[in-house]
C-alpha positions in Angstrom: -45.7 -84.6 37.5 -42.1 -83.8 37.9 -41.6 -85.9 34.1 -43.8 -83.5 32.9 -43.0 -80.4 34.4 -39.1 -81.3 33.4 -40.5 -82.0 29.8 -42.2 -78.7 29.6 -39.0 -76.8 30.8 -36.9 -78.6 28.4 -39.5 -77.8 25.5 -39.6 -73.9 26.8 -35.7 -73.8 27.2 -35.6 -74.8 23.2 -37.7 -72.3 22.0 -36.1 -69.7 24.1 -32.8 -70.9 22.1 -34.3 -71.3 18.2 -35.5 -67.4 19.0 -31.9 -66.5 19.9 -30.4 -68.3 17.4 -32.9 -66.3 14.8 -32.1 -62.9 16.6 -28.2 -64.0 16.4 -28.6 -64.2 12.6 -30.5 -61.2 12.3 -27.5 -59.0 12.1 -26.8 -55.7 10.3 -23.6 -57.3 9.1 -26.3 -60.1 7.7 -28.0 -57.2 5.8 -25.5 -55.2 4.3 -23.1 -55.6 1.8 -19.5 -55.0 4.1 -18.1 -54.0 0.4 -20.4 -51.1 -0.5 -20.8 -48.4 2.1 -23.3 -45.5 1.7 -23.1 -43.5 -1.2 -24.3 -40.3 -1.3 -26.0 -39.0 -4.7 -26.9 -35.9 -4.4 -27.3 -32.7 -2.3 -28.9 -30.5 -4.8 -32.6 -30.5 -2.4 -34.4 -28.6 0.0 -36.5 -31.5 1.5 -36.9 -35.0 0.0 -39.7 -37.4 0.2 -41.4 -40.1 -0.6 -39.3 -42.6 -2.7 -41.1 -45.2 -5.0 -40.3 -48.3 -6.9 -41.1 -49.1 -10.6 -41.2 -52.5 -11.6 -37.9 -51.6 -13.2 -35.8 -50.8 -10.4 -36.2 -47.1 -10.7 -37.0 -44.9 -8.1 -38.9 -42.0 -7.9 -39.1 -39.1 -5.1 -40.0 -35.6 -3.8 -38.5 -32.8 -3.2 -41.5 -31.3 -1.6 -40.7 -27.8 -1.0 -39.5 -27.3 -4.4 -42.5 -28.9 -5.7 -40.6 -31.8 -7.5 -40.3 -35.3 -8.0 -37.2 -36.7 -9.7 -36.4 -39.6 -10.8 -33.2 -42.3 -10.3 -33.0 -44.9 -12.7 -31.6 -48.4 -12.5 -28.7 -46.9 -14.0 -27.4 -44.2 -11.7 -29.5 -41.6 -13.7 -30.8 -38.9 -12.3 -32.9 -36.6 -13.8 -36.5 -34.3 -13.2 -39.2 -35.8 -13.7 -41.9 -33.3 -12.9 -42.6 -29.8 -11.9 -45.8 -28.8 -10.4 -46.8 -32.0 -8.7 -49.2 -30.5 -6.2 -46.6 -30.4 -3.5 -46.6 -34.2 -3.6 -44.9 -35.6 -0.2 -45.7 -40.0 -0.6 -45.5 -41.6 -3.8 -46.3 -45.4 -4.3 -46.4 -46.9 -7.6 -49.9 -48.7 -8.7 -50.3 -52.0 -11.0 -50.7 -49.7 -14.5 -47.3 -47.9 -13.7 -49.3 -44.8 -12.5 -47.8 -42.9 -9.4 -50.0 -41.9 -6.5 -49.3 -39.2 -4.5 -49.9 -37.8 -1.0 -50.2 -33.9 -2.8 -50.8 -31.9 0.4 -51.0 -28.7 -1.8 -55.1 -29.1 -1.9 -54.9 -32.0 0.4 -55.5 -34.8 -1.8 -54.7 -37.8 -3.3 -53.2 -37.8 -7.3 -52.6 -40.7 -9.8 -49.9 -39.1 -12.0 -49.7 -41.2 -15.5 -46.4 -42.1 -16.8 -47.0 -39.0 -19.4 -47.4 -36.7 -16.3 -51.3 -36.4 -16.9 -52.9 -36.1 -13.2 -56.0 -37.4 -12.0 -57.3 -36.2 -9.0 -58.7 -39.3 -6.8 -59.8 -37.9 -3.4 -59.9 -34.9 -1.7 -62.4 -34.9 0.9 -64.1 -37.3 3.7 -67.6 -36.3 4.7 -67.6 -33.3 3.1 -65.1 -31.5 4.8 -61.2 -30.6 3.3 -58.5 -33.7 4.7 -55.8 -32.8 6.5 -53.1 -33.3 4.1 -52.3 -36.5 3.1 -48.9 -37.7 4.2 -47.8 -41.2 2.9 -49.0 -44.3 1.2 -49.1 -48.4 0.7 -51.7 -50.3 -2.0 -52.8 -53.2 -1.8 -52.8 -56.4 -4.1 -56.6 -54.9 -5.0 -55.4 -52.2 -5.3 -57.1 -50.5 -2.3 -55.4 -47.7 -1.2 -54.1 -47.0 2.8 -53.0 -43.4 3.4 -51.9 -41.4 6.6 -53.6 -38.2 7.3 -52.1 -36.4 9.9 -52.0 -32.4 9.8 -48.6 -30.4 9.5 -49.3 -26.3 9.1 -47.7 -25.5 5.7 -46.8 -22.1 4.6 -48.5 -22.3 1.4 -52.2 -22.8 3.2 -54.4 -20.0 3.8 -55.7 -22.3 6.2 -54.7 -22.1 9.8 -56.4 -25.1 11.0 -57.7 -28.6 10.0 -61.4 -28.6 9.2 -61.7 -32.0 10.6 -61.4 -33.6 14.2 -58.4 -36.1 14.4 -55.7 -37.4 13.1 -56.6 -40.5 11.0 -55.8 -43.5 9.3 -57.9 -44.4 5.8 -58.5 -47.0 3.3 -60.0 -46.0 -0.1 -61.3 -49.4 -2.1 -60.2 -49.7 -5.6 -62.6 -47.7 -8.1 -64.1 -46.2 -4.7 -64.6 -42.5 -4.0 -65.5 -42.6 -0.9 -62.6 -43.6 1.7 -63.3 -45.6 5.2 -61.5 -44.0 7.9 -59.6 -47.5 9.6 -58.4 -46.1 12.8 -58.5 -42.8 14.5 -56.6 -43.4 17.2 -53.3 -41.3 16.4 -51.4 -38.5 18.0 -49.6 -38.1 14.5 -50.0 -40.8 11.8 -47.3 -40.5 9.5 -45.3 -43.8 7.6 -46.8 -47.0 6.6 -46.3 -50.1 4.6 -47.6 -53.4 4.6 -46.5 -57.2 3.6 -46.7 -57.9 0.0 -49.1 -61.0 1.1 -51.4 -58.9 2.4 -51.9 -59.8 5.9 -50.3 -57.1 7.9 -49.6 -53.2 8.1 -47.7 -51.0 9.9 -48.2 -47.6 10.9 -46.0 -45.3 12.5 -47.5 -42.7 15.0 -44.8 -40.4 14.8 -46.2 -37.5 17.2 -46.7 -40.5 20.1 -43.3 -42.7 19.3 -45.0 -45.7 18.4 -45.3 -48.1 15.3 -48.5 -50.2 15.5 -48.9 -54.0 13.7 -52.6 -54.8 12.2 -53.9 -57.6 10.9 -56.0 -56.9 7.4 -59.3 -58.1 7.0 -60.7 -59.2 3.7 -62.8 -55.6 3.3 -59.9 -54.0 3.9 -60.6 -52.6 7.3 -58.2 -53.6 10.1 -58.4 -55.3 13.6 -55.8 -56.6 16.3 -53.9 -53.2 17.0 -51.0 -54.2 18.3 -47.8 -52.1 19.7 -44.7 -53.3 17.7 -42.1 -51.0 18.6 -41.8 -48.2 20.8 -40.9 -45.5 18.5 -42.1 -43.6 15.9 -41.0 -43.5 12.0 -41.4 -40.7 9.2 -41.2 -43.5 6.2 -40.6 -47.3 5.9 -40.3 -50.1 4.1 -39.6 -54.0 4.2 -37.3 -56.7 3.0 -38.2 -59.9 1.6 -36.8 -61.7 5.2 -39.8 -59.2 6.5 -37.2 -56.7 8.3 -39.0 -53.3 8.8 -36.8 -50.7 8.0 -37.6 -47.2 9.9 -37.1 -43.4 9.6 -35.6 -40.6 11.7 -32.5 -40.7 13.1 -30.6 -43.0 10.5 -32.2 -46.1 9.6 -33.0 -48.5 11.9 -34.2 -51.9 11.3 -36.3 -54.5 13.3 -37.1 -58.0 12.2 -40.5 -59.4 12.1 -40.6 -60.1 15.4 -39.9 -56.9 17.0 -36.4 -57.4 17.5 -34.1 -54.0 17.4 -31.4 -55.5 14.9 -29.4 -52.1 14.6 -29.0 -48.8 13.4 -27.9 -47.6 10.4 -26.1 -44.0 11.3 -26.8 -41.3 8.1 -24.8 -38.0 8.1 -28.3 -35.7 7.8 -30.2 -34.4 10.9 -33.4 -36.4 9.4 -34.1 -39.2 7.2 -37.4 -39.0 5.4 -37.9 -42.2 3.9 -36.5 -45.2 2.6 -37.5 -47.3 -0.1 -35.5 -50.6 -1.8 -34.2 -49.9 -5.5 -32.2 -51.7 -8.8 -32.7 -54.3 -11.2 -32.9 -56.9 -8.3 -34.0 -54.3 -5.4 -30.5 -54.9 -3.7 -29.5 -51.5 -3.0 -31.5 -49.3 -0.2 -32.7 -45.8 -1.5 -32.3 -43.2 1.6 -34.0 -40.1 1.6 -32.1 -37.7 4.0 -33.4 -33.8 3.5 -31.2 -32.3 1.6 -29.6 -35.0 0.5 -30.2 -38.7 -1.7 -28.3 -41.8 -0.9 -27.8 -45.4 -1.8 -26.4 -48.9 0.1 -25.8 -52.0 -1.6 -27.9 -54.7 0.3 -27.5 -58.5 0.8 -31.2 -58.6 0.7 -34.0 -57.9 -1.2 -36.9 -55.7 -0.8 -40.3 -56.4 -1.2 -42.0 -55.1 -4.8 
């Protein structure tokens, strides 16, 4: 007995030490690139949003009080893209090169063509006005998962939601009809999921907490689990599966739910966060008024 009780110390005792080692690599300084520090690109905005990858390298992203989205191309371009957008807040890019938006103007979901021609996909559940859809992630079928949670705008005549809850959905390619995934929300705001398609995360902004699913093969979700302890506007991942968080700075945990670090950014609030380039090296920051960039050591996902 002793033998094996010695044996199954020894075997615990390893572990503990490969998942410090791992932790002990997982450093910001193991992230970053020490040569390039942030860069800021622009200050011209009122409030930006949403940033979104091409399979270029460029980036797209709101500006959603002025009702914009711009664009940043793999060349340090930067230039309007389009006016009148719907007051779009999320932005994701789908398979075709089409851009779907979170436009909160009517509460609805848009797929904006690369010729600016819009399409509107959703704008109800069960016959009753959504929130005001908030931010985005599609899948490899390109099933759509978007946030709902409800922030009073000024350019509503509404002065409160028509529906009960705060909610999480997934609308099935082709579908029109969304299925509502979880309800369970205080404030639902930033999500993303793993380019394999086996997990998402969801931030619940209004209660602190970030929640890890597993995806089922219809799309709907099971095993909620707590993965960290506060809450995110946007977010995004790297190719070592690093979850990358919004709000004060940048903060980034590792797959495991290890804190790695902070990433301090000279706003009051950054919005969201996406990864950018030729080789998606360099981390796109959304930061209110402001745009800015970091070269990377890694990747992010596509």
């Amino acid at each position: 007995m002793a033998r094996y009780t010695n044996t199954v110390l020894k075997l615990m005792f390893a572990l503990l030490f490969l998942v410090q080692k791992v932790h002990a690599q997982q450093t910001l300084d193991s992230l970053i690139d020490p040569t390039a520090g942030l860069i800021k690109i622009s200050d011209q905005f009122s409030f930006t949003e949403g940033p979104a990858v091409n399979k270029q390298g460029d980036i797209y992203f709101t500006d959603q009080p002025n009702d914009k989205i711009w664009k940043y191309d793999i060349n340090g371009n930067l230039s309007l893209f389009m006016d009148k957008t719907g007051r779009s807040n999320g932005l994701f890019f789908d398979k075709k090169g089409n851009i779907i938006s979170c436009a909160d103007e009517n509460n609805e979901l848009w797929s904006i063509s690369p010729d600016k021609k819009v399409k509107v996909l959703l704008s109800s559940f069960e016959g009753k006005k959504l929130n005001g859809p908030n931010d985005l992630w599609i899948d490899a079928k390109g099933g759509i998962y978007f946030t709902d949670p409800y922030y009073q705008r000024d350019y509503w005549t509404r002065k409160k939601p028509e529906m009960n809850g705060k909610k999480l959905y997934y609308l099935p390619a082709g579908k029109k009809i969304p299925i509502m995934v979880d309800d369970q929300f205080v404030q639902p705001n930033g999500i993303v999921g793993t380019p394999d398609g086996r997990y998402l995360y969801v931030a619940d902004i209004g209660d602190s907490k970030i929640y890890k699913y597993n995806i089922k093969k219809d799309g709907t979700l099971s095993e909620r689990n707590l993965f960290a302890p506060e809450g995110s506007d946007g977010m995004t991942l790297d190719t070592k599966g690093n979850l990358y968080i919004t709000g004060k700075g940048v903060t980034v945990y590792d797959a495991s739910g290890f804190r790695i670090g902070n990433i301090p950014v000279p706003s009051n609030w950054v919005g969201n966060i996406c990864f950018g380039g030729k080789n998606r090296k360099f981390l796109f920051i959304t930061a209110s008024e402001s745009v800015y960039s970091m070269q990377m050591k890694v990747a992010g996902i596509e």
